[in-house]
N, C-alpha and C positions, 0 to 999 in steps of 0.2 A: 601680141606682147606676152612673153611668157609671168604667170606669176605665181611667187615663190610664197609657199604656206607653211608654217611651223609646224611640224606634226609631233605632240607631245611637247616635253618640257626636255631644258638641258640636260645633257646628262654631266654633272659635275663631279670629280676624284675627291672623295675626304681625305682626312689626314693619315690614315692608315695605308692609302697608294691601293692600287689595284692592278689587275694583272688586262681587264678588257674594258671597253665603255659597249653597252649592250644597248641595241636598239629592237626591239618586239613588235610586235602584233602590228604592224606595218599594213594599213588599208590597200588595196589596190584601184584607189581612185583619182589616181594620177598619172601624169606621163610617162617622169622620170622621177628621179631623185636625188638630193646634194647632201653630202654631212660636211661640215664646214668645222674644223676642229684645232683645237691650240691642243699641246699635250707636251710634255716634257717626262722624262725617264730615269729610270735609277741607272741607269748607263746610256752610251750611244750606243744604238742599237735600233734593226729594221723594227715596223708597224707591218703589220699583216690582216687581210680581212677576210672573215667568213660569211657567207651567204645561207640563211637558212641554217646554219648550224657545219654546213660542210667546209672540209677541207681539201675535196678532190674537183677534179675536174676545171683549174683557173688556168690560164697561161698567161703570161706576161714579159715584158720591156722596158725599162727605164733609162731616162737618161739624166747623167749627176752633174755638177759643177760644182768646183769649190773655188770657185774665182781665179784659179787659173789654170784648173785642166776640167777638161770633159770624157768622162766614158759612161759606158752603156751594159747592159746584160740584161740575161734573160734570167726573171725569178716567177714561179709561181705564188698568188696570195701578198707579195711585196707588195707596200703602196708608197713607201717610204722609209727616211729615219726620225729616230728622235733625239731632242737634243738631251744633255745629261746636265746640263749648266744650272748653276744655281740661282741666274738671272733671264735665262732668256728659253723659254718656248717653243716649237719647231709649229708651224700654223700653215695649213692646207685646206684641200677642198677634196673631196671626194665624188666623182659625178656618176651618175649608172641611168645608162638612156632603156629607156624600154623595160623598165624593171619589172613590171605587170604581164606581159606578154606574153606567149610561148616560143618565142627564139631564143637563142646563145644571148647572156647578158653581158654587154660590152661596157666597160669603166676608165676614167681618167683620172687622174691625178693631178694636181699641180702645191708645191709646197715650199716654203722657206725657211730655213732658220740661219742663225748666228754662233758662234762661240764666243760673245761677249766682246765682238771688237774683232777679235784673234782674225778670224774667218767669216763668209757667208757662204750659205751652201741652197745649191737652187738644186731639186727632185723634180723632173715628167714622169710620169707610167701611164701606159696603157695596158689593159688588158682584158680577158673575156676569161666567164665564168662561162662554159657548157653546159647549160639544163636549160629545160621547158618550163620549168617552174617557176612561178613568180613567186618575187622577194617576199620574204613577209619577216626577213630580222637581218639586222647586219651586225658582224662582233667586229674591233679596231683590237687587237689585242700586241700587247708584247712581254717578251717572255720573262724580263727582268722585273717585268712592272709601271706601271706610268706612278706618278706622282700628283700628290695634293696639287689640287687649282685645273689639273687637267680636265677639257671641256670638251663636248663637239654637241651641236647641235643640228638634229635631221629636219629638212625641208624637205614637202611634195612639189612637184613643180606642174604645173597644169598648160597646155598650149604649148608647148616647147619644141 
């Protein structure tokens, strides 16, 4: 049975908004890893992640839903959107199997949000970060900015 260990504290947006949620100094005494995240934006607009600081090397796939149509593409670093709404949050999960390792680090996604009633919108991604390196920080950033209350919190996952 895999179990899930809090590594550090939330990291929570104050009232000024921010542009990323940083995660640091990352142990490598676990299997994998999950960031588990509510976040909302000063626009709709994609979330993107860095590993280690880098921007190169991710490839990726996504598939969207907006309650009645579906498509897909290919983005590097995408893991998602966020909502811009002044009620409702977009809340996902971020998963990275073998984050310690020296192989290619492969990541999923899965996420939801709302437009207040209007709409719901379901996000998949997969994708792989190329390097040997193991994780030791992950950035959620987006380019507009997240907004006050936006959260994510990282788990190590051990036996998984």
């Amino acid at each position: 049975m895999p179990t899930f260990t809090q590594i550090g504290t939330a990291q929570v947006v104050g009232s000024g908004g921010a542009s990323s949620i940083d995660f640091t100094s990352i142990p490598a005494t676990y299997t994998d890893l999950c960031v588990f995240y509510s976040l909302r934006g000063n626009s709709l607009e994609g979330v993107y992640v860095q590993f280690n600081s880098s921007t190169s090397n991710f490839t990726g796939r996504y598939i969207f839903s907006d309650s009645t149509s579906v498509s897909s593409a290919s983005l590097a670093r995408y893991i998602g959107s966020i909502n811009s709404s002044a009620t409702t949050f977009t809340n996902g999960s971020l998963y990275i199997a073998n984050y310690a390792g020296t192989n290619n680090k492969s990541f999923s996604v899965d996420e939801v949000y709302d437009q207040n009633a209007t709409a719901g919108y379901l996000n998949f991604t997969s994708g792989l970060w190329s390097s040997s390196s193991a994780i030791t920080s992950i950035r959620l950033e987006a380019s507009a900015g997240l907004t006050q209350h936006s959260t994510a919190y990282l788990y190590g996952i051990s036996n998984a």
